[in-house]
C-alpha positions as CSV (number, residue, x, y, z in Angstrom):
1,X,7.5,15.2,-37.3
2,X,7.5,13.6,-33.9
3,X,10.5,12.7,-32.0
4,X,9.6,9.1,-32.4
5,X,8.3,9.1,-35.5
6,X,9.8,6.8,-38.0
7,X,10.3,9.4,-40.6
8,X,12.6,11.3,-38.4
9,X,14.4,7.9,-38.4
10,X,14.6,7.1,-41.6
11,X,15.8,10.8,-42.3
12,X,18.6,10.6,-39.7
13,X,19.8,7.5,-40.9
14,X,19.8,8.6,-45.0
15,X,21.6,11.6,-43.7
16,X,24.2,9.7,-42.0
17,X,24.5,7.4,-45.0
18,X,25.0,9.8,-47.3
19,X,27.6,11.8,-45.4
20,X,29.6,8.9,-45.2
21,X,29.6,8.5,-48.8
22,X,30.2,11.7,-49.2
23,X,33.4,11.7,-46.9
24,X,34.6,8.8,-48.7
25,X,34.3,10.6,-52.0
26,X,35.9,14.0,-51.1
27,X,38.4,12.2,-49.0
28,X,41.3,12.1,-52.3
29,X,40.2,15.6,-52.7
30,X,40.8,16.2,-49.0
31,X,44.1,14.6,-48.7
32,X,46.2,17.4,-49.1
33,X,48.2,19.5,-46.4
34,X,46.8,23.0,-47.1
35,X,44.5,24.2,-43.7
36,X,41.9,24.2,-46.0
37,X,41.8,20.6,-46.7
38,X,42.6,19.9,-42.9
39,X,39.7,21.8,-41.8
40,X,37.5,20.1,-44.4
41,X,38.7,16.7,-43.5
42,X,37.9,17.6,-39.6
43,X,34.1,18.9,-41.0
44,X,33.4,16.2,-42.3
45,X,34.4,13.7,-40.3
46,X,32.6,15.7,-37.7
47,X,29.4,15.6,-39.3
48,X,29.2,12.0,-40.1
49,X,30.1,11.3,-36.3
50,X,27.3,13.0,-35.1
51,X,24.8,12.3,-37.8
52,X,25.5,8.1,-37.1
53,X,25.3,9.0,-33.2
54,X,22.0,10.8,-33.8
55,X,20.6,8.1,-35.6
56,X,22.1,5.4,-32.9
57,X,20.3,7.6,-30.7
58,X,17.1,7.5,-32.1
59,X,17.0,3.8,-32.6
60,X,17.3,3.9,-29.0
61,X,15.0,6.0,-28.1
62,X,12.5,4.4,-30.3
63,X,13.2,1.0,-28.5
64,X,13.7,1.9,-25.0
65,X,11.0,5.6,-25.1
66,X,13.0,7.8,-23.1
67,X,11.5,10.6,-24.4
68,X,8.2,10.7,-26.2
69,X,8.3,14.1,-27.8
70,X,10.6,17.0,-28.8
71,X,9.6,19.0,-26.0
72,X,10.2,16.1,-23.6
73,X,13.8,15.7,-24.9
74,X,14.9,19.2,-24.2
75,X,12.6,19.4,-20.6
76,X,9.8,22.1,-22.2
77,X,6.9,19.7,-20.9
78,X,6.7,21.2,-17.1
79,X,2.9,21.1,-17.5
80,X,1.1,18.6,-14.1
81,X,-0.4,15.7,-14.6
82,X,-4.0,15.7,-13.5
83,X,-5.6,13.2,-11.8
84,X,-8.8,11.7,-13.5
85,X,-11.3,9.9,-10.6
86,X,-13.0,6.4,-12.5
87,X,-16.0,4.9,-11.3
88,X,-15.4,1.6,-9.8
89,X,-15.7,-1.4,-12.7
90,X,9.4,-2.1,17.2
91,X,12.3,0.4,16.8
92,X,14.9,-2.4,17.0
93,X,14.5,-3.1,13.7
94,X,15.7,0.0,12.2
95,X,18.9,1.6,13.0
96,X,19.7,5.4,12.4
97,X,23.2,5.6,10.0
98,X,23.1,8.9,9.2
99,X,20.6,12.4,9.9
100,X,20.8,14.8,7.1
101,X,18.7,18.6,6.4
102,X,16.0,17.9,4.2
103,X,17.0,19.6,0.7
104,X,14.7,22.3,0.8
105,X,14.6,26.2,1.3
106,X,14.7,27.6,4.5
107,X,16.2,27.0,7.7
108,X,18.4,24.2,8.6
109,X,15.9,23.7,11.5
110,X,14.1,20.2,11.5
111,X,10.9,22.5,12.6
112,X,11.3,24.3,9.9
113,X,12.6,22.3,6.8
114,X,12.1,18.6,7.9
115,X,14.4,15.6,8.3
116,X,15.8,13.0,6.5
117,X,17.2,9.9,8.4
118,X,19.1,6.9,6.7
119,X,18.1,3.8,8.2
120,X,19.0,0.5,8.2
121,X,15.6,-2.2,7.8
122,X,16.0,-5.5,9.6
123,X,13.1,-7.5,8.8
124,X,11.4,-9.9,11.0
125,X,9.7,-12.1,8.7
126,X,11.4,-12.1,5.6
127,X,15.1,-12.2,6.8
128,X,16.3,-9.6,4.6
129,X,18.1,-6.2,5.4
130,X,18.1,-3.1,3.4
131,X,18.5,0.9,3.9
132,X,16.2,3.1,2.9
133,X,15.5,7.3,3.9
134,X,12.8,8.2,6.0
135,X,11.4,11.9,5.2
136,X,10.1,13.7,8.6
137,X,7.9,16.8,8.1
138,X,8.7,20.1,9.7
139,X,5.3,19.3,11.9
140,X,6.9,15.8,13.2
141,X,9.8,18.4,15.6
142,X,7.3,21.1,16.2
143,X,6.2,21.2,20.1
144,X,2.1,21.2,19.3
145,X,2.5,18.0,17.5
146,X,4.8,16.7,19.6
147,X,2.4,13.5,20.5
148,X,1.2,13.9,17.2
149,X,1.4,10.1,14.7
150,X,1.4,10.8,10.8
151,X,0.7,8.8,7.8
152,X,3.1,7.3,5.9
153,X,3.9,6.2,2.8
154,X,6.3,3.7,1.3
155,X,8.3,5.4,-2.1
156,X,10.0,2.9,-4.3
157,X,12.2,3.3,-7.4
158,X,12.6,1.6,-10.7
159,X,15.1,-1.0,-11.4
160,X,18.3,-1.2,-10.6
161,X,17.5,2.6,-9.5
162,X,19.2,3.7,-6.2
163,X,17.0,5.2,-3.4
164,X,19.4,8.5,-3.4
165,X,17.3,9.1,-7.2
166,X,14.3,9.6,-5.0
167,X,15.3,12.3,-3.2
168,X,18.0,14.0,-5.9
169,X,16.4,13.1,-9.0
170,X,12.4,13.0,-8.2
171,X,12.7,15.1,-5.3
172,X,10.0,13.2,-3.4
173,X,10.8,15.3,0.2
174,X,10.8,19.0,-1.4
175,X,8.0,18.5,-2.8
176,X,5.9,17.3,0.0
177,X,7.3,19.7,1.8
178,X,6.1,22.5,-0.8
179,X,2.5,20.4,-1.0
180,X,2.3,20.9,2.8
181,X,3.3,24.3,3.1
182,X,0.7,25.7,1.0
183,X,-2.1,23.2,2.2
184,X,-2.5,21.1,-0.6
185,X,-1.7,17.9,1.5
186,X,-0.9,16.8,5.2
187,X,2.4,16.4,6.7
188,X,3.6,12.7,5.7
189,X,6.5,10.5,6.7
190,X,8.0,9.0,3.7
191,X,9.9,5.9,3.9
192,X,12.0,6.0,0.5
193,X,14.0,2.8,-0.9
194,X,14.7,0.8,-3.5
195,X,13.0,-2.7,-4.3
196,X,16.1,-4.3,-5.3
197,X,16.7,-6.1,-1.9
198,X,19.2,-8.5,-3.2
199,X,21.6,-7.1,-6.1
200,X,21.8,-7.6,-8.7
201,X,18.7,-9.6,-8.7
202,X,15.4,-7.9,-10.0
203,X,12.3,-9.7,-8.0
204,X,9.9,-8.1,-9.1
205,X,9.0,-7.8,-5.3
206,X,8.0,-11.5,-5.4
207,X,8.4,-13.7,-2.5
208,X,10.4,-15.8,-4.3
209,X,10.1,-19.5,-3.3
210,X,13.6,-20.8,-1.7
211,X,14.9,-16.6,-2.2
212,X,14.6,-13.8,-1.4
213,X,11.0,-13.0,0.5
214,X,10.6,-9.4,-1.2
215,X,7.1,-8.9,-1.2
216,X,7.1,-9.7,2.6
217,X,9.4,-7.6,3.3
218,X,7.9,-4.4,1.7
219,X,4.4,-5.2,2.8
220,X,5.0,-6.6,6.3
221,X,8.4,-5.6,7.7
222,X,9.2,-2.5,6.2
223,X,5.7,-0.9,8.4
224,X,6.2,-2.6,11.4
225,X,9.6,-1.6,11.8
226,X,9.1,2.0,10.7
227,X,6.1,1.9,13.0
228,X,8.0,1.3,16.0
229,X,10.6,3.5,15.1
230,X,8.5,6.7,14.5
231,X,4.9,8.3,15.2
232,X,3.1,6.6,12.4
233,X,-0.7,6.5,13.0
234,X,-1.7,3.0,14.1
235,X,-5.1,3.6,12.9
236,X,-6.7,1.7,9.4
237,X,-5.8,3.4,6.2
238,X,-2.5,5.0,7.7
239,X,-0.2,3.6,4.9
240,X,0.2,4.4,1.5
241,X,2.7,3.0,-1.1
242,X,3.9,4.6,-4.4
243,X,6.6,3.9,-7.5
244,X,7.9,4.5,-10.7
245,X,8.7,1.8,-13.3
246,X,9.4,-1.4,-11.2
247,X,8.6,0.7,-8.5
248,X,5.0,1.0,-9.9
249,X,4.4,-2.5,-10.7
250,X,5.6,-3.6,-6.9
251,X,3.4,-0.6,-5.4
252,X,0.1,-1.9,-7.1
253,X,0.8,-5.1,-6.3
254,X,1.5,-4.6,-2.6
255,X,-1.3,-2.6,-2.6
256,X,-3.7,-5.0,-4.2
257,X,-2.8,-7.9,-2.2
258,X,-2.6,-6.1,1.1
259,X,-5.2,-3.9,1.5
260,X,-5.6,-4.6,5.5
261,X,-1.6,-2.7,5.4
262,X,-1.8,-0.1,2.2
263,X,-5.7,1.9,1.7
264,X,-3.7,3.6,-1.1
265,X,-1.2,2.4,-3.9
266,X,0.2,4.9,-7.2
267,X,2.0,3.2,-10.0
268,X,3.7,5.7,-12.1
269,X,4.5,4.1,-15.2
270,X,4.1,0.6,-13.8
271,X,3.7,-2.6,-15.9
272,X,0.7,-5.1,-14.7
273,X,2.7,-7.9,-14.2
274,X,6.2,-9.5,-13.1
275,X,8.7,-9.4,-15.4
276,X,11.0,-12.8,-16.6
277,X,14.5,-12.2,-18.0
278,X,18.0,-13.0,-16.9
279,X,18.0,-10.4,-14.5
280,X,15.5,-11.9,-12.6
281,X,16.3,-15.4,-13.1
282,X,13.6,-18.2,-12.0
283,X,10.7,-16.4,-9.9
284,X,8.1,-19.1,-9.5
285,X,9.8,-22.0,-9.8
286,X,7.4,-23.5,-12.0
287,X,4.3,-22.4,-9.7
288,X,2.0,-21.2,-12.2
289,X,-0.2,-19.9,-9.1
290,X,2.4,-17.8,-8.1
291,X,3.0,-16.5,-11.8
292,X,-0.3,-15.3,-11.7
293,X,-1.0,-13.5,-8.8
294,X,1.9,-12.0,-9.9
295,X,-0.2,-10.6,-13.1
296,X,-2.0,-7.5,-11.9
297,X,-4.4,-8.2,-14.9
298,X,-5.7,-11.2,-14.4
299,X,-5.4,-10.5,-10.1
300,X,-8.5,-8.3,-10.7
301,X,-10.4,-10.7,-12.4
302,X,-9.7,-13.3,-10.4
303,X,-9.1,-12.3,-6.8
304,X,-11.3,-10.3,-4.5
305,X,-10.5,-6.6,-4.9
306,X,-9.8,-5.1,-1.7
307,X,-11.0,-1.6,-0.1
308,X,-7.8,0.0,-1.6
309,X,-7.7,3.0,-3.8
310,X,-5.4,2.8,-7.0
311,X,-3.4,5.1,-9.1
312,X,-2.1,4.3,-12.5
313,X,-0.2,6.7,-14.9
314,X,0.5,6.4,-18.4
315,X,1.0,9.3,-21.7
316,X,-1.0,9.3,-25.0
317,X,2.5,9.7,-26.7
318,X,5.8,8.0,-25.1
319,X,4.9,5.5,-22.8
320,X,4.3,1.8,-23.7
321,X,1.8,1.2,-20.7
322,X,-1.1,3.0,-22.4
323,X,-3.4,0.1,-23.9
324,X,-2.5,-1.7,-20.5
325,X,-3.7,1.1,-17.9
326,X,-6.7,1.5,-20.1
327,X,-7.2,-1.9,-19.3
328,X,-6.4,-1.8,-15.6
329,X,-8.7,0.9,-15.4
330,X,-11.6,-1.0,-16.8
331,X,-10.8,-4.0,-14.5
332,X,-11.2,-2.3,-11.0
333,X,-14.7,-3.1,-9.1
334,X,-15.7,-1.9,-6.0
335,X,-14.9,-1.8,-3.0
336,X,-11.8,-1.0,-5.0
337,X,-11.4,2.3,-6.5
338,X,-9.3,3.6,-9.7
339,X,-7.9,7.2,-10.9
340,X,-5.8,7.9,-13.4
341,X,-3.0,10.9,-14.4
342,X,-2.5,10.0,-18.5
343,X,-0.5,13.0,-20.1
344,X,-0.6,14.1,-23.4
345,X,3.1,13.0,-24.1
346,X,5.7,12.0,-21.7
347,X,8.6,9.0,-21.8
348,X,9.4,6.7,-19.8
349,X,12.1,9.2,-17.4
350,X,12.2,11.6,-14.6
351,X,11.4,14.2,-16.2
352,X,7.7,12.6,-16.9
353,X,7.5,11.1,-13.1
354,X,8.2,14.5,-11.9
355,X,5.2,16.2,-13.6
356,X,2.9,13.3,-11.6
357,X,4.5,13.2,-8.1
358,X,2.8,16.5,-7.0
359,X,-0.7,15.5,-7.8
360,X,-0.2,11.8,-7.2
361,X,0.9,13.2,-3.9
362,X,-1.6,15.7,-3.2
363,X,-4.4,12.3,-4.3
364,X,-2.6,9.8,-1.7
365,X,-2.6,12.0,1.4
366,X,-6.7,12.9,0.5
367,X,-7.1,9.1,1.0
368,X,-4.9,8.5,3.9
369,X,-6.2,8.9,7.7
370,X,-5.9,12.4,8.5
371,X,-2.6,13.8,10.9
């Protein structure tokens, strides 16, 4: 039976049930001082604990799909996504705060192991101001490339995820330093953040109308101001933007509706479109235009599909965002272009994002203006 399946469930909860009837039953004969009784008070008391958290657990899992499968609970699925190609259907902006070793094996030398700066974002036409880590790769230090611009790509987390997760938890810089080394992709600059610009508000990277102007910022600011900052090519198709979760959803979206910035967007596990709860409060202010441009869905039926190349993610067992790709997929016309990574089971966690960053990586940099 399948982690999610409702027969596990059911049986976790009927065992919890009837362990605590059958603590309240043996309890009189229990009561006594002998270490016998003690120890058989402490057993089952024990075993009722963890048989109601398991089932708590469960319910949890089954609501929320942290982990789609046995195997994905206790980290046995280490097996890469594949992507699946689908026929068409100024530097004063930033501000260095701190210069860190890229976490990777290998000399401490920038040459060697790469960089990672935290900046400071000032943008120019949105107002707001947020920090985020720029990856450089070893080839951005080394003397033969030292007039050398790279691509770039913008990396977003989830909500309220912080942009340390990208490097500690989904190890976005090792790995494209590992892709690089062996030849599977070209050196990138990665410009790593979070798309919560005003916390604790979720925007769904909208440019809200009277608040924050996050879409903006993402799509126009954050590139200029990198650009300024660092050698990133100036040339078409230089940029790239990729995300998880949230991070997803606002990558697409960015992508979609700025293809003259991004040639390439990846939505791991994204939703197709903006989500309304009390953490995100009143997005559109009643502008139903607005609402749906913010729908990815109904963007690609009704909005001309740019010269952009999309990547959408999704698992035949643990993710919710299945019968939605599927759609996506079938929605993208030409000049646009669509690929997919769909796994055979993976939840909605890092474990899952970590088994599509590589390829998803090693697909952007194939589509991004060459170093």
């Amino acid at each position: 039976m399948g982690l999610t399946s409702h027969k596990v469930l059911a049986v976790a909860v009927l065992v919890a049930v009837l362990l605590f009837a059958a603590t309240i039953w043996l309890w009189p004969r229990l009561s006594r001082r002998t270490p016998r009784a003690v120890l058989g008070r402490i057993g089952m008391l024990f075993a009722t604990q963890v048989t109601i958290f398991a089932a708590v657990a469960l319910v949890a899992n089954q609501y929320f799909l942290f982990y789609g499968t046995w195997g994905d609970l206790f980290g046995q699925e280490q097996e890469l996504g594949a992507v699946v190609g689908h026929a068409a259907a100024d530097g004063k902006h930033v501000t260095v705060m701190d210069t860190q070793h890229s976490p990777v094996p290998g000399s401490r030398q920038p040459s060697v192991a790469g960089q990672i700066q935290k900046i400071a974002i000032s943008g120019e036409k949105s107002g707001i101001n947020s920090t985020a880590y720029v990856y450089l790769p070893p080839q951005y230090f080394q003397p033969q490339f030292r007039k050398q611009k790279f691509p770039a790509a913008e990396v977003l987390t989830g909500y309220p995820g912080v942009a340390e997760n990208l490097i500690k938890g989904l190890n976005y810089p090792t790995t494209a330093w590992q892709l690089a080394k062996a030849n599977k992709m070209q050196p990138m600059i990665l410009v790593m953040l979070r798309p919560t610009v005003a916390p604790p508000r979720d925007t769904e990277c909208v440019d809200v109308p009277g608040g924050p102007q996050t879409e903006t910022f993402l799509a126009k600011d954050v590139p200029t101001a990198v650009s300024r900052a660092y050698r990133v090519k100036d040339v078409p198709r230089s940029w790239g933007i990729i995300g998880n979760s949230t991070g997803g959803y606002c990558a697409l979206k960015i992508a979609m509706h700025h293809p003259e910035q991004f040639s390439v967007g990846a939505g791991l596990s994204a939703y197709y479109k903006a989500a309304e709860d009390p953490t995100t409060g009143d997005l559109f202010q009643g502008d139903d235009a607005l609402r749906k441009r913010a729908n990815l869905l109904w963007s690609l039926d009704h909005l001309p599909q740019g010269d952009t190349s999309l990547l959408v993610t999704s698992s035949r067992k643990g993710e919710r965002n299945l019968k939605d790709t599927e759609t996506f997929i079938g929605k993208v016309k030409a000049p646009a272009q669509v690929s997919s990574i769909i796994l055979p089971s993976g939840a909605h966690n890092f474990n899952t994002w970590r088994r599509e960053i590589p390829p998803a990586l090693v697909w952007m940099s194939g589509r991004l203006s060459g170093a």
